[in-house]
C-alpha positions, 0 to 999 in steps of 0.5 A: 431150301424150305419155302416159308409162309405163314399159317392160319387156322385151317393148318391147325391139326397139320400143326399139332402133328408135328408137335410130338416129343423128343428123345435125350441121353442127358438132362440139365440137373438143377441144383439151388444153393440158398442163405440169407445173403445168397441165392444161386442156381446153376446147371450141370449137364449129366447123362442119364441111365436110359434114354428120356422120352417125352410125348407131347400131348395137346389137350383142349386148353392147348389147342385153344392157344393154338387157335389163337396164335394162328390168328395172330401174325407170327405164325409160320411153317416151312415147307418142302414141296407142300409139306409142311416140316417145321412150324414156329409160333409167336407172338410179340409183346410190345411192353417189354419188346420181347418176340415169345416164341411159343412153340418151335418143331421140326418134323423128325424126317426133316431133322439135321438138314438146315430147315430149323435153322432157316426158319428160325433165322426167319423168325428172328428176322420177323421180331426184328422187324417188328421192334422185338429187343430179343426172341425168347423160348422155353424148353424143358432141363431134359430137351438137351437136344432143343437147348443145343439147338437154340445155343448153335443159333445164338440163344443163351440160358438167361432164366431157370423156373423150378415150379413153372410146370403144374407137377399134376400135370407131370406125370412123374416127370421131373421137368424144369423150365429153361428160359432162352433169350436171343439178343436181336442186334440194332 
């Protein structure tokens, strides 16, 4: 059982090295159906030639946000012993009492042994608390591993953005974002 506690500034590269990347043998393909009485998009699961690998890098601009969310109240890392194996990273925006959770990993060594479970159940638990209606994350279309993860744990693909990611920043990746809501019970 992990302890959960908060993090603060201090734990800021400690944080930053869990955010690496992830492996998939599928992606979410994207299709966008258009008329002038009808708009859809839809997503199909398909397995992918050779396995997709995606490293997380963290620029200045990142870790400014970083900064700013470890100031902030929802800043949580889940431990075992003293080392830190997940980190989640939230902020709550009251207009539209929606918990956005910003960033969400677990160490690979940790992976598959309940610790993200745990913490995310905390971190639902933190929104309810603060008035939150929902948790939202984002994930990309070829993280099909976070997506199954956010479905076991309740989370539903309400939203699909074709054009959130700057695609000079892509490097030749083709990524959409999926959105990712959790209804909180009242």
């Amino acid at each position: 059982m992990p302890d959960i506690r908060p993090l603060k500034l201090p734990d800021l590269l400690a944080v930053t090295r869990l955010m690496t990347g992830y492996t998939s043998n599928e992606k979410y393909v994207v299709e966008r159906y258009e008329t002038p009485t009808h708009f859809s998009l839809s997503l199909h699961l398909e397995p992918l030639a050779q396995p997709y690998t995606r490293q997380f890098t963290t620029d200045a601009e990142m870790m400014a946000i970083y900064r700013d969310l470890l100031r902030g109240k929802y800043a949580f890392g889940a431990y075992v012993g003293e080392q830190l194996t997940a980190v989640a990273l939230a902020e709550m925006h009251a207009w539209n009492r929606t918990f956005w959770l910003w960033e969400f990993h677990v160490s690979e060594a940790y992976r598959r042994q309940g610790i993200g479970r745990q913490l995310m159940e905390f971190v639902c638990a933190q929104a309810y608390e603060a008035g939150a209606r929902l948790v939202l994350v984002e994930t990309q279309n070829t993280n099909v591993p976070a997506i199954r993860f956010y479905r076991a744990l309740g989370f539903a693909i309400e939203g699909v953005d074709v054009s959130y990611y700057d695609p000079e920043n892509l490097e030749g990746r083709d990524e959409i974002a999926i959105f990712m809501k959790r209804h909180l019970e009242r």
